[in-house]
Structure formats: C-alpha cells, structure tokens
Jmol script that loads the backbone (N, CA, C; Angstrom):
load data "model"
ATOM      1  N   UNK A   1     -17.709  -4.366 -22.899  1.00  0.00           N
ATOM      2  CA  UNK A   1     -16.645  -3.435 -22.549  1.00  0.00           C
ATOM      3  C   UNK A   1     -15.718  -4.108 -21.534  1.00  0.00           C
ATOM      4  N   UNK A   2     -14.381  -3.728 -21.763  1.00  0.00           N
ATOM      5  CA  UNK A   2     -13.533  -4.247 -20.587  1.00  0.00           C
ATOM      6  C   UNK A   2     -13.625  -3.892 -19.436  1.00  0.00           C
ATOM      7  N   UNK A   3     -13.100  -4.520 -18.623  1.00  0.00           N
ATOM      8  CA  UNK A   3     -12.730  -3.670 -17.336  1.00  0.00           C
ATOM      9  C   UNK A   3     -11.577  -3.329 -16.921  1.00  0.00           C
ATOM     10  N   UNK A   4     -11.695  -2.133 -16.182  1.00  0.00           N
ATOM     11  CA  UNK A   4      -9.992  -1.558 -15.592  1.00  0.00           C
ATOM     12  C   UNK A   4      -9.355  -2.580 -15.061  1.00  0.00           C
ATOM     13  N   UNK A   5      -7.681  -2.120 -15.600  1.00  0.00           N
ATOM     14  CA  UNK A   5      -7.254  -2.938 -14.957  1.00  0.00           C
ATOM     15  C   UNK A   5      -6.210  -1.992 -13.514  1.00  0.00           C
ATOM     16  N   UNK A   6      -7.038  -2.048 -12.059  1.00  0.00           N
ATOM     17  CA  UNK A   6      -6.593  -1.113 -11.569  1.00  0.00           C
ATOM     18  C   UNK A   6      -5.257  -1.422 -10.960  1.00  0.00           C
ATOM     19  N   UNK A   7      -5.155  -2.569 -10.930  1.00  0.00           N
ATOM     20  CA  UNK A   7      -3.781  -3.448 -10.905  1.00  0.00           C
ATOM     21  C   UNK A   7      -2.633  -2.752 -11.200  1.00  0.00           C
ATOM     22  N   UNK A   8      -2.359  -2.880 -12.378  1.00  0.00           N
ATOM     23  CA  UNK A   8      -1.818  -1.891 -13.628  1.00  0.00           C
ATOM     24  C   UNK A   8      -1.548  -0.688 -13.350  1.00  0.00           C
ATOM     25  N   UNK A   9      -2.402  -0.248 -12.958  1.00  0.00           N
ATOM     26  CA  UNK A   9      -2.290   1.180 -12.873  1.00  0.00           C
ATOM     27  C   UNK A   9      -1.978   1.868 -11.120  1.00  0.00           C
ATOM     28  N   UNK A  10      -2.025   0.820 -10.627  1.00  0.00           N
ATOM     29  CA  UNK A  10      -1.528   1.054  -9.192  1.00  0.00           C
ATOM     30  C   UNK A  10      -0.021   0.928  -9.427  1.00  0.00           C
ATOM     31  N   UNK A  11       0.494   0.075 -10.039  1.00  0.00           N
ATOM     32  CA  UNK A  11       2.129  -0.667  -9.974  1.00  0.00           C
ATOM     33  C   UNK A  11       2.405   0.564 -11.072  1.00  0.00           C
ATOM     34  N   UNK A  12       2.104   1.228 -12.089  1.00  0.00           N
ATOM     35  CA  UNK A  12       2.657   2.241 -12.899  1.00  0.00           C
ATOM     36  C   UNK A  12       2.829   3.193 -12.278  1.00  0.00           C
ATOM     37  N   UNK A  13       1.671   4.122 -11.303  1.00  0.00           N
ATOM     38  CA  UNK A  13       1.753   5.024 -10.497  1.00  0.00           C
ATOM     39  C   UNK A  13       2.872   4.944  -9.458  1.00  0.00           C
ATOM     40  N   UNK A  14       3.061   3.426  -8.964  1.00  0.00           N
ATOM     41  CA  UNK A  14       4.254   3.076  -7.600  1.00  0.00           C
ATOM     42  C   UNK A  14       5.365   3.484  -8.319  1.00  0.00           C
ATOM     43  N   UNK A  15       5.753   2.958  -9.548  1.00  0.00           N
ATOM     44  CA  UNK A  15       7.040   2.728 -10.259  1.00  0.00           C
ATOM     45  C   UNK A  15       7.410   4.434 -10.712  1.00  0.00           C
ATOM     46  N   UNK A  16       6.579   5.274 -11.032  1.00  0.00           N
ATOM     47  CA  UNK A  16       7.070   6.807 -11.307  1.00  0.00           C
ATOM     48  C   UNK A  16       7.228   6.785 -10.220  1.00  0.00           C
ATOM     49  N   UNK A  17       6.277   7.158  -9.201  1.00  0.00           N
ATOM     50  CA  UNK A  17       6.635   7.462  -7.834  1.00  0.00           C
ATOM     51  C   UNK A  17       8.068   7.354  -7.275  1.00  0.00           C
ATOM     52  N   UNK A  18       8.550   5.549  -7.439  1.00  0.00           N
ATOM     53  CA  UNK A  18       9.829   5.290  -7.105  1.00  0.00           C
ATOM     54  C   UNK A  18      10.919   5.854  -7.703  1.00  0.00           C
ATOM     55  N   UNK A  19      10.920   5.983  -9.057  1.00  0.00           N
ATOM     56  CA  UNK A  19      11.698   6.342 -10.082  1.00  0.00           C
ATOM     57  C   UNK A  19      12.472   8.229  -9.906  1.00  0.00           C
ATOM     58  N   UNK A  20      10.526   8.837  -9.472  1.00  0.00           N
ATOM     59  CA  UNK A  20      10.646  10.338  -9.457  1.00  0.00           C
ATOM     60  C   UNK A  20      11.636  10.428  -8.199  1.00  0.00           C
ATOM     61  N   UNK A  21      11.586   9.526  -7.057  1.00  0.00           N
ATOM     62  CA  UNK A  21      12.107   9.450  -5.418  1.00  0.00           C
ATOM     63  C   UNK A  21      13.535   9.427  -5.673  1.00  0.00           C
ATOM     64  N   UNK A  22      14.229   8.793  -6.562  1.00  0.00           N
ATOM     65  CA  UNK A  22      15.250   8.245  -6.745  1.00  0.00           C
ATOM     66  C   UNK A  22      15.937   9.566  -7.867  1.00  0.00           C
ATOM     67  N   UNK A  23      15.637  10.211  -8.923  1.00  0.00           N
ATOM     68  CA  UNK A  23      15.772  10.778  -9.483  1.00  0.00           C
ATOM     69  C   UNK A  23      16.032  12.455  -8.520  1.00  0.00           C
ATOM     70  N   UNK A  24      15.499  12.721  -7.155  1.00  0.00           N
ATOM     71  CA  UNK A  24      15.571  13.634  -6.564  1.00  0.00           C
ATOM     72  C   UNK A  24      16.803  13.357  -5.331  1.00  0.00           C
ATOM     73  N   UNK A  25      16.893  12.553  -4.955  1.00  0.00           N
ATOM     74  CA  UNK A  25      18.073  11.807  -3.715  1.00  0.00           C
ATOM     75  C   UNK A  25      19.112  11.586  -5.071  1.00  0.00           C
ATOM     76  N   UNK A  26      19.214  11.496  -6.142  1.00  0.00           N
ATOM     77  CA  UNK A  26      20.240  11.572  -7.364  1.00  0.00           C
ATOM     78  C   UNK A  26      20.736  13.005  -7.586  1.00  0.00           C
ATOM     79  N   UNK A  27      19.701  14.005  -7.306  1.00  0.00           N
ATOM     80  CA  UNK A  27      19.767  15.282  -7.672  1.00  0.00           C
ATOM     81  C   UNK A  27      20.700  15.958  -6.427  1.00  0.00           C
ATOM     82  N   UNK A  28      20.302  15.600  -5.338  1.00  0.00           N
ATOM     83  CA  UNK A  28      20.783  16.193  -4.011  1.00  0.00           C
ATOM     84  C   UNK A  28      22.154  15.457  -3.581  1.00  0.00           C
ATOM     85  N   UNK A  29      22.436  14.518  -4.207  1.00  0.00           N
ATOM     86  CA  UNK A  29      23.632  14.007  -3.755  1.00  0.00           C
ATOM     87  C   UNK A  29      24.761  14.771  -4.468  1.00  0.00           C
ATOM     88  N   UNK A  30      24.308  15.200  -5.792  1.00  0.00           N
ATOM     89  CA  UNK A  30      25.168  15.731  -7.170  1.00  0.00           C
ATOM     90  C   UNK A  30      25.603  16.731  -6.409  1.00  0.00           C
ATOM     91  N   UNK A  31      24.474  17.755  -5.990  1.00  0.00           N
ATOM     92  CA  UNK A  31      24.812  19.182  -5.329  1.00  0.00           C
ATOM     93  C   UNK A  31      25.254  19.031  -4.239  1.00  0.00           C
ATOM     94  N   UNK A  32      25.676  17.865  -3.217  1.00  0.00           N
ATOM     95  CA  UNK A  32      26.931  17.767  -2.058  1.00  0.00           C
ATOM     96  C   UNK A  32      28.171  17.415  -2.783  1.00  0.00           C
ATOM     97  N   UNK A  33      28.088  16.840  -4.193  1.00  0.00           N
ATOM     98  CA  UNK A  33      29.557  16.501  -4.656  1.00  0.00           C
ATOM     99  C   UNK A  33      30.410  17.876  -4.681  1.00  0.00           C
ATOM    100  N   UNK A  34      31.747  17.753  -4.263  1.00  0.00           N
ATOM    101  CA  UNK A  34      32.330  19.088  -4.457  1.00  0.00           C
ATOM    102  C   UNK A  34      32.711  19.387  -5.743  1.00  0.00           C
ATOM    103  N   UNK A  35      32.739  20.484  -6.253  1.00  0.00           N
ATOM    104  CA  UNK A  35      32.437  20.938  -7.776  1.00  0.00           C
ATOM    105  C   UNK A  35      31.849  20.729  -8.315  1.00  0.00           C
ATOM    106  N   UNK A  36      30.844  19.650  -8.395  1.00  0.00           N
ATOM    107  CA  UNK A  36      29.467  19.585  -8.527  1.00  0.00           C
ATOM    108  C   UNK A  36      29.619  19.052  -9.887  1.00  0.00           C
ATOM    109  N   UNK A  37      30.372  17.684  -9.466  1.00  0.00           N
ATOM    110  CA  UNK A  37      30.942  16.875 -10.799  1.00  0.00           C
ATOM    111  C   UNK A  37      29.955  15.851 -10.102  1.00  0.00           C
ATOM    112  N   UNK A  38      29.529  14.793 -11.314  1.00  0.00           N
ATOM    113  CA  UNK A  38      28.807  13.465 -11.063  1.00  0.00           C
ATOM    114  C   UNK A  38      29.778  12.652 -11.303  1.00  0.00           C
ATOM    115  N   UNK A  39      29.589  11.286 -10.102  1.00  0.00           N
ATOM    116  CA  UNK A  39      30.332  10.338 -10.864  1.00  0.00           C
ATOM    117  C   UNK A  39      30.042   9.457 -11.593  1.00  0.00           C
ATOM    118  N   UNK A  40      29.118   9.143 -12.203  1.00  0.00           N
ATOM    119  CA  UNK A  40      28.421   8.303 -13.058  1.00  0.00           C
ATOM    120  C   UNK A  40      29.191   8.914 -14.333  1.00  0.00           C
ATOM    121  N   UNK A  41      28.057   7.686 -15.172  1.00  0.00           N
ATOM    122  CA  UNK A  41      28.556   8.137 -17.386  1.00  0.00           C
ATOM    123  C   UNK A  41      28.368   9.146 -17.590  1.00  0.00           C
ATOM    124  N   UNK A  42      26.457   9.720 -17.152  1.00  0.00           N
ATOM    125  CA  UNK A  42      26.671  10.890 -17.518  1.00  0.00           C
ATOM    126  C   UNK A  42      25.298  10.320 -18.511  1.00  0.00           C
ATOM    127  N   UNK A  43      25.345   9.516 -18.829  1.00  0.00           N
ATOM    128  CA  UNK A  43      23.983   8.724 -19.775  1.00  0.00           C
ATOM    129  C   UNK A  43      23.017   8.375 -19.053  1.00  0.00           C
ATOM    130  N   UNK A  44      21.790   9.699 -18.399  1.00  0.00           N
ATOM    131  CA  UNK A  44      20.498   9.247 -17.874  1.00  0.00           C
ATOM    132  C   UNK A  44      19.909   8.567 -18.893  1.00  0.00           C
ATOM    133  N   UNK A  45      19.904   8.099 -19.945  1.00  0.00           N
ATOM    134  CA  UNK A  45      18.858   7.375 -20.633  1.00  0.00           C
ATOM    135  C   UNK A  45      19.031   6.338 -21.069  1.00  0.00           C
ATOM    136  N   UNK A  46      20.029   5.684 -20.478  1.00  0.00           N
ATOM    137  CA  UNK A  46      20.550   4.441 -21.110  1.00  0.00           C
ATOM    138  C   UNK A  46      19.577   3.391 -20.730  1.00  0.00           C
ATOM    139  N   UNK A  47      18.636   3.711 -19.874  1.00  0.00           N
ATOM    140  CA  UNK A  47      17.764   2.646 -19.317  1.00  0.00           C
ATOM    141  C   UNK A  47      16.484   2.528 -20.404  1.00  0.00           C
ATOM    142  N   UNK A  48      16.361   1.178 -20.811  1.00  0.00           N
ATOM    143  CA  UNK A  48      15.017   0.608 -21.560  1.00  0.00           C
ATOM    144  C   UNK A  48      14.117   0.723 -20.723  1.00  0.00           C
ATOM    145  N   UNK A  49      13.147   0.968 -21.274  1.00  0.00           N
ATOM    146  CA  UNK A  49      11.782   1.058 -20.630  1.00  0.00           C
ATOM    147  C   UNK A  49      11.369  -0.002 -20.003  1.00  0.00           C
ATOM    148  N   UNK A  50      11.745  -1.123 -20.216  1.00  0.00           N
ATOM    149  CA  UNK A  50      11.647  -2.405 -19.360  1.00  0.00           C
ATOM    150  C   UNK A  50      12.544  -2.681 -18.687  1.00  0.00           C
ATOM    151  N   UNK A  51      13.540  -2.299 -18.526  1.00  0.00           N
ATOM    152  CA  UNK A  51      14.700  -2.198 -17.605  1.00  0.00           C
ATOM    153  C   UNK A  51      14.042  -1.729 -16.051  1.00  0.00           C
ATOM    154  N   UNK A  52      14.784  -2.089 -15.031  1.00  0.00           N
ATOM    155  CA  UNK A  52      14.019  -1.922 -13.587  1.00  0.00           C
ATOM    156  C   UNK A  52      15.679  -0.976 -13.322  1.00  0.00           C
ATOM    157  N   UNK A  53      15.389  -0.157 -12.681  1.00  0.00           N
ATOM    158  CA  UNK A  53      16.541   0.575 -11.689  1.00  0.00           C
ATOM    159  C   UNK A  53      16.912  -0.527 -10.318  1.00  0.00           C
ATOM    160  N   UNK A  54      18.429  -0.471 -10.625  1.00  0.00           N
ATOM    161  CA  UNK A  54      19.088  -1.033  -9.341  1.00  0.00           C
ATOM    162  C   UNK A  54      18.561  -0.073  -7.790  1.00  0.00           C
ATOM    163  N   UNK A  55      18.386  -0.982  -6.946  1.00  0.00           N
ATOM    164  CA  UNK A  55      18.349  -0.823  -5.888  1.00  0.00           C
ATOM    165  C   UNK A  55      19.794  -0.256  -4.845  1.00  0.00           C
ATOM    166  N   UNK A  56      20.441  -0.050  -5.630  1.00  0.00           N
ATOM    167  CA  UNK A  56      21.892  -0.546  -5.035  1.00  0.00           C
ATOM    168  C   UNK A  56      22.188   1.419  -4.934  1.00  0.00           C
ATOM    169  N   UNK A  57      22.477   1.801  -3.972  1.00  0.00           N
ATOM    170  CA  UNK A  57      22.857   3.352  -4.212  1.00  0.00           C
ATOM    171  C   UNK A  57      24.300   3.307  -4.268  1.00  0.00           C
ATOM    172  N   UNK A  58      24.608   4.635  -5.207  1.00  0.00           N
ATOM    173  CA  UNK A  58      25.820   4.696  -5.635  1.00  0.00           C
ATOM    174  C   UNK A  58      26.883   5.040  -4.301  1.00  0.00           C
ATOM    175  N   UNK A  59      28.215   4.489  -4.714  1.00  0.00           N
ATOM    176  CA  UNK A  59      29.080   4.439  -3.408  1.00  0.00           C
ATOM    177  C   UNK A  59      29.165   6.136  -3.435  1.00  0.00           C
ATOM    178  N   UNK A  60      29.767   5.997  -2.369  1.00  0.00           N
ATOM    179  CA  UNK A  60      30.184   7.783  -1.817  1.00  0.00           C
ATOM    180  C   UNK A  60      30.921   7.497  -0.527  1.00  0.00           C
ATOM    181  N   UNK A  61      31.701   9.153  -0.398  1.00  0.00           N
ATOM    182  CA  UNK A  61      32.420   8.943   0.685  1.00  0.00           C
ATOM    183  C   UNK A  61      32.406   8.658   2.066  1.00  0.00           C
ATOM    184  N   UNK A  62      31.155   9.452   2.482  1.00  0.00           N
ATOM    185  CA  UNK A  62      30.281   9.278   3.517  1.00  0.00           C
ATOM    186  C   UNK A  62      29.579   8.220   4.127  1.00  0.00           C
ATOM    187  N   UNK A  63      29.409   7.599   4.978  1.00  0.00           N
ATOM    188  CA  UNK A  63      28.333   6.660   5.197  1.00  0.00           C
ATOM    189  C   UNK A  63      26.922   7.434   4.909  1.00  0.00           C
ATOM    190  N   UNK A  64      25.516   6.235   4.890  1.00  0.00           N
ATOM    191  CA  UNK A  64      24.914   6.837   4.730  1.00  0.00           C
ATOM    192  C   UNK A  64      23.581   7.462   5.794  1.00  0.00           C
ATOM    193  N   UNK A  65      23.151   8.189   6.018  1.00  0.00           N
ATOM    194  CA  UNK A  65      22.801   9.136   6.927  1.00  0.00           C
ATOM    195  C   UNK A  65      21.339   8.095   7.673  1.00  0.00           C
ATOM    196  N   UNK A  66      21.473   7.795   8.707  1.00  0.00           N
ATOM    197  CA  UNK A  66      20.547   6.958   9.771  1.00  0.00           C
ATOM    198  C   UNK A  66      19.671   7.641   9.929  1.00  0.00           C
TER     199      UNK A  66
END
end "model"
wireframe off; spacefill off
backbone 0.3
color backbone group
C-alpha cells in the first residue's frame, strides 16, 4: 500500500485557503466600489486549474489600509 502524501495535501489545503482569502478581500472591495460596478472582465473563470493567482492587488483609488 502507498503512503500519504501529506505534503500534497498540506499545499492543496494552503492554496484554497489562499484562493478562498483572496476571493473574500475581492468581494469586499466590489461592495466599497460606488455603484457597485467591478472593474475587472467580469470572467471569474478564466483561470486554468494550473494557473497560480497574481499576487499583485488590483489598483484602486485609495491607498491601501496599514
């Protein structure tokens, strides 16, 4: 029998984690936009499953909060 690979499954758990983190600070920024327009495509799914999310947060008017 194999063995776990708990490796794996630590870095899958990190990566939702990060993904879910990012997906909610995405959500809350939308609802400070006024009229509650996004500025992005508009295409959450354009990302491949092997694709990594930029690190890079989207510009805005504001600096961002210290």
């Amino acid at each position: 029998m194999a063995t776990p690979n708990y490796g794996y499954e630590k870095r899958q758990k990190e990566l939702a984690k990060k993904r879910k983190k990012e997906e909610k600070l995405k959500a809350k920024a939308d609802r400070k936009t006024p009229g509650g327009e996004s500025t992005d495509s508009g295409n959450e799914f354009s990302e491949q499953p092997g694709d990594t999310p930029s690190s890079v947060a989207p510009a805005t008017d504001t600096p961002p909060a210290a």
